[in-house]
Residue, then its C-alpha position, 0 to 999 in steps of 0.5 A: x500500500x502506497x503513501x502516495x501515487x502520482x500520475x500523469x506529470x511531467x517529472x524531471x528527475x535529475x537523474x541521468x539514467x532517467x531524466x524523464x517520467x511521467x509516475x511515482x509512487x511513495x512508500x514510507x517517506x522513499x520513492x517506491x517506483x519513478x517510471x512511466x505509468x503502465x509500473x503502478x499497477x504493481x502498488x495500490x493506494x489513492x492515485x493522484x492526477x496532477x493534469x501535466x504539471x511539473x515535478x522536480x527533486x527538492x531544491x538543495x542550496x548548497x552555500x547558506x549562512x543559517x547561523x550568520x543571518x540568526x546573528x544578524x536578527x539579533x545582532x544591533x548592526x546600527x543606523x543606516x547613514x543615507x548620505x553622500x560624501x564624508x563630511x556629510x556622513x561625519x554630520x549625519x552621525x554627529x547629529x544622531x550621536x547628540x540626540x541618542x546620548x547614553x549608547x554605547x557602542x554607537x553603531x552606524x552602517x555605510x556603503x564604502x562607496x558613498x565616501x567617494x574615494x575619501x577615507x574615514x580615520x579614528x581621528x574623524x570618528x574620536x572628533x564626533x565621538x571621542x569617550x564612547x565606542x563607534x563602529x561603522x560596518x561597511x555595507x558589504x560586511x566585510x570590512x569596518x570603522x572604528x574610533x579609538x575607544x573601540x580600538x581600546x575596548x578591543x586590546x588593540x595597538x599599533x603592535x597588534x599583528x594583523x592575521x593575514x597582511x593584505x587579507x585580514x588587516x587593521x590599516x595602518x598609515x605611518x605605523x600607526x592604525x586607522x581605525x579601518x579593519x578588515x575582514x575576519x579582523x572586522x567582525x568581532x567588533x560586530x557580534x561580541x555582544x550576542x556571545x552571552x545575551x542570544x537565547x535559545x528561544x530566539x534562536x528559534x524563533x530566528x530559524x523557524x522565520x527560515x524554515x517557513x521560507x524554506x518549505x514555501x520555496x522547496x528548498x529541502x537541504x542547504x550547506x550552512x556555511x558557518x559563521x566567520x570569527x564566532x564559532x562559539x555563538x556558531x556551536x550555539x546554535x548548531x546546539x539549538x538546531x540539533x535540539x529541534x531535529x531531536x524533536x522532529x521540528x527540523x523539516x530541512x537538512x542542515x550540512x554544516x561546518x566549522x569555520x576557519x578564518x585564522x591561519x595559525x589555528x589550522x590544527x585546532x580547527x581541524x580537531x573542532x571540525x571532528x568534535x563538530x562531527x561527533x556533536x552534531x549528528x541527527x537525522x538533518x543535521x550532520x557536519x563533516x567540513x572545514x570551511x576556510x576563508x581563503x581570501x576576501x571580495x572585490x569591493x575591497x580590494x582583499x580579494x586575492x589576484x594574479x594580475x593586480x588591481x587597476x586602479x591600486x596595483x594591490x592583488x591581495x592575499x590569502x590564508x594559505x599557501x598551496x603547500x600549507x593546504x595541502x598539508x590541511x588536506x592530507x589531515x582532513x583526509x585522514x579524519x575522513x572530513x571535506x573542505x569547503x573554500x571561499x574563493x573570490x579571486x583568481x589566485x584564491x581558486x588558483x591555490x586551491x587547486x595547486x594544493x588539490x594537485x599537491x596532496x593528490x599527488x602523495x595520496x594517489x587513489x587514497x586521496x578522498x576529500x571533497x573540495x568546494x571553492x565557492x564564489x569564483x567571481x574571477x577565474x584565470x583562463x589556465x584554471x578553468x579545466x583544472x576544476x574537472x581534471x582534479x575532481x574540485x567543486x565549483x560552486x557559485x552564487x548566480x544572483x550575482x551573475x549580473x554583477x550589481x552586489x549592491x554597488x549602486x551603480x551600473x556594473x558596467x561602470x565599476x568593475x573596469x576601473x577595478x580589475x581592468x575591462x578584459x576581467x570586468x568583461x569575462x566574471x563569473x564564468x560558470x558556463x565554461x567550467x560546466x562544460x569541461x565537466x566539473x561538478x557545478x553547484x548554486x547557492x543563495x549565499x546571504x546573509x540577512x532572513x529578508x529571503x528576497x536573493x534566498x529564493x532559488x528561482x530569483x538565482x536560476x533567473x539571473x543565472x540565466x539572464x545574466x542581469x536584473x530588469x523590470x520583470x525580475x523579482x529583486x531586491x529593490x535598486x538592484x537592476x541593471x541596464x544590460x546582461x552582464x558579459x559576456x552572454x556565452x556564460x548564460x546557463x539553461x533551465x536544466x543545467x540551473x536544476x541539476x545544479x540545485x538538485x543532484x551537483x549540490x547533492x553530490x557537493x553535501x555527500x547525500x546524493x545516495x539519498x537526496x538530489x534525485x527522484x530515484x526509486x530509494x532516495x528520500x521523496x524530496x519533490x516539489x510540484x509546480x503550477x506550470x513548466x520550468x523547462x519552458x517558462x520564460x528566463x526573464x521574470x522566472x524569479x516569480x515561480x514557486x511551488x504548489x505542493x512541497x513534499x519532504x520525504x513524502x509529507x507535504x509541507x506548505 
């Protein structure tokens, strides 16, 4: 006796022995049979017509920030500063200082590129805020302004060691320091405060704003990718989550990690990535990778490069060498643990790949780690077929595929004068690397539960557009006036499916039994209105499933 038998659909399996059929049927939350409709007459049950509609597996979102965006509920990331220009923004918050007396910290959020190309120093903020604590977060969040209180609540001198020179810094002009930080070195000024207040019941709270989305958008797995410099407030709520699938409260699965920022901590990270794996092992929740930050982002200029910036001549740096990750590999490889590597720039990807080679080198066939680089807004032309010759995965965020990451401006009138019109005219090249045969998974990479850039459709529209127009649901000052180049990089419906679906979870490990509609598998299916294959490519951002299904039970 079946669950459930569906007939009559238009199921696209994502499976490569199967791409098509037209019938399942559901058996103790598993897949029972997929096939044509002339194998039901081997189950019994209710039959369900669904008239043509489309099927696919559940969607698995294979970079997430979960833990990250809980912070980012609670976290006081201060007041917006809607200004231009740095006197202007000076008053701004001098004004707000004056009329809100007694905080402490102060805490304000601008975009780096309302300053115009000036710089803000502790010296600017000690003037407008000279015996309390202010800090600034730049509007790509990986960067922040401090005064000098900040800086002394902190322990932090002229002698403080930056961790990574031209990655993970505090400015420094003359020897002495700016008040400008960066990177992981940034964000213990932001969530320090959340260490001892963030209760369980928020937690929960937070989670289950992100699990109602979830089964909206069919998002049936996800990778969390862990939470930069705060592993403890990270364990926190891995603890709470872990609690809730105990429960049966957790109808998403969770891969999750810990998070490395720090280079001289390779090894305890490692030993922590093992706890992890004993700790965190429930039914949805399992965690078996070290996630590194290997670098930073464009924007900022710490994202790492083989030919310098344009407009600087830095190229920036990351955490490890070649050789050092290798040696990083060889011990995750022997803990039977996986990598997952923020990769920005073209040499961030480029030494992922030298130590991928390296360690295969001196494990040959015992070599069994699975490598993620993640972003890839920048690849040099010599790496692109090394992904699929050495077994690394790309994984990419294609809600960024139209170049605006929240610029505020054209793309096409930023980039160039970065990193040169010949690599601002050939960014996120995930087509290319695709059709060498890598592994190619998506992701929503975001850190803020607004769930507008969370929506896998949102990102299989510009994945296939390559820009953002007025039929495009998006984040609002988001569009562009033209595709980003160059078009041949545009990725088809299928390849944004098999990439949300059977890539990712190849990506998680579970594609024994998830990613696919697969007799066995777990009955992760969503059931749509119309035809995915067919629907237009601009405006797509506004499917969504009808019916939601997570191992055989229907969740929205």
């Amino acid at each position: 006796m079946a669950d459930i038998i569906i007939k009559n659909a238009k199921i696209f399996t994502s499976d490569t022995d199967q791409p098509f059929a037209s019938a399942l049927v559901v058996k103790d939350g598993k897949f029972a049979y997929v096939g044509d409709e002339a194998g039901l007459a081997d189950f019994e049950g209710e039959v369900v017509d669904l008239g043509g509609k489309f099927v696919m597996p559940g969607i698995i979102d294979s970079h997430v920030h979960v833990t990250t965006s809980v912070a980012f509920v609670y976290a006081d990331l201060g007041e917006w500063v809607p200004v231009e220009g740095k006197q202007e923004a000076l008053g701004f918050m001098a004004d707000y200082i004056g009329a809100n007396p007694g905080l402490d910290p102060y805490r304000f959020m601008l975009p780096r590129a309302a300053l115009h190309g000036e710089e803000l120093t502790k010296e600017d903020l000690d003037a407008i805020c000279p015996d309390t604590a202010l800090v600034i977060l730049e509007g790509e969040a990986h960067s922040v302004w401090v005064n000098s209180k900040m800086l002394e609540e902190h322990g932090i001198t002229d002698d403080t060691p930056d961790l990574v020179p031209g990655l993970a810094y505090f400015a420094r002009k003359d020897g002495h320091l700016t008040g400008n930080a960066f990177e992981s070195t940034s964000w213990p000024f932001l969530f320090d405060q959340l260490r001892a207040s963030l209760t369980g019941e928020q937690i929960e709270a937070a989670v289950a704003d992100w699990i109602d989305f979830s089964k909206k958008a069919g998002v049936s797995a996800v990778f969390d990718a862990g939470f930069p410099a705060h592993n403890d407030i990270h364990e926190k709520i891995y603890a709470q989550l872990r609690e809730m699938d105990r429960q049966g409260r957790l109808p998403v699965y969770i891969d999750g990690c810990y998070m490395l920022t720090d280079p001289r901590m390779a090894k305890e990270a490692i030993e922590e990535t093992k706890r992890f794996n004993r700790e965190f092992t429930t039914d949805n929740l399992k965690v078996h990778t070290l996630k590194i930050l290997m670098d930073g982002t464009l924007k900022i200029e710490t994202a790492a490069m083989v030919t310098p910036y344009t407009d600087t001549g830095a190229v920036g740096a990351t955490a490890f060498s070649a050789e050092e990750l290798a040696e990083i590999l060889k011990d995750l490889n022997e803990a039977g643990l996986d990598l997952h590597v923020h990769c920005v720039g073209e040499r961030s990807s480029r030494v992922v790949l030298d130590g991928v080679e390296l360690a295969r080198k001196e494990l040959g066939d015992d070599f069994r780690v699975k490598v993620t680089c993640c972003h890839l807004w920048i690849q040099d032309d010599a790496d692109l077929p090394r992904f699929a010759e050495l077994g690394v995965i790309a994984n990419y965020t294609p809600a960024w595929h139209n170049g605006n990451m929240g610029l505020g401006c054209e793309p096409s009138d930023f980039w160039p004068d970065i990193i040169g019109e010949e690599r601002a005219g050939k960014m996120f090249r995930s087509k290319t690397v695709w059709d060498t045969g890598a592994l190619v998974s998506w992701s929503s990479d975001d850190v803020d539960f607004n769930f507008i850039t969370w929506s896998p459709y949102y990102n299989m529209e510009v994945g296939m557009t390559r820009w953002i127009n007025e039929k495009t649901l998006a984040p609002e000052g988001q569009t562009c006036k033209k595709p980003l180049d160059p078009p041949t990089e545009k990725m088809g419906i299928e390849e944004m499916i098999l990439g949300y679906t059977i890539n990712g979870a190849k990506q998680l490990g579970i594609d024994g039994a998830k990613g696919s509609i697969a007799a066995g598998k777990d009955a992760d299916f969503l059931v749509f209105d119309r035809d995915l294959l067919t629907a237009e490519h601009e405006g797509f951002s506004h499917n969504e499933p009808s019916e939601v299904y997570f191992e055989g039970v229907k969740v929205n």
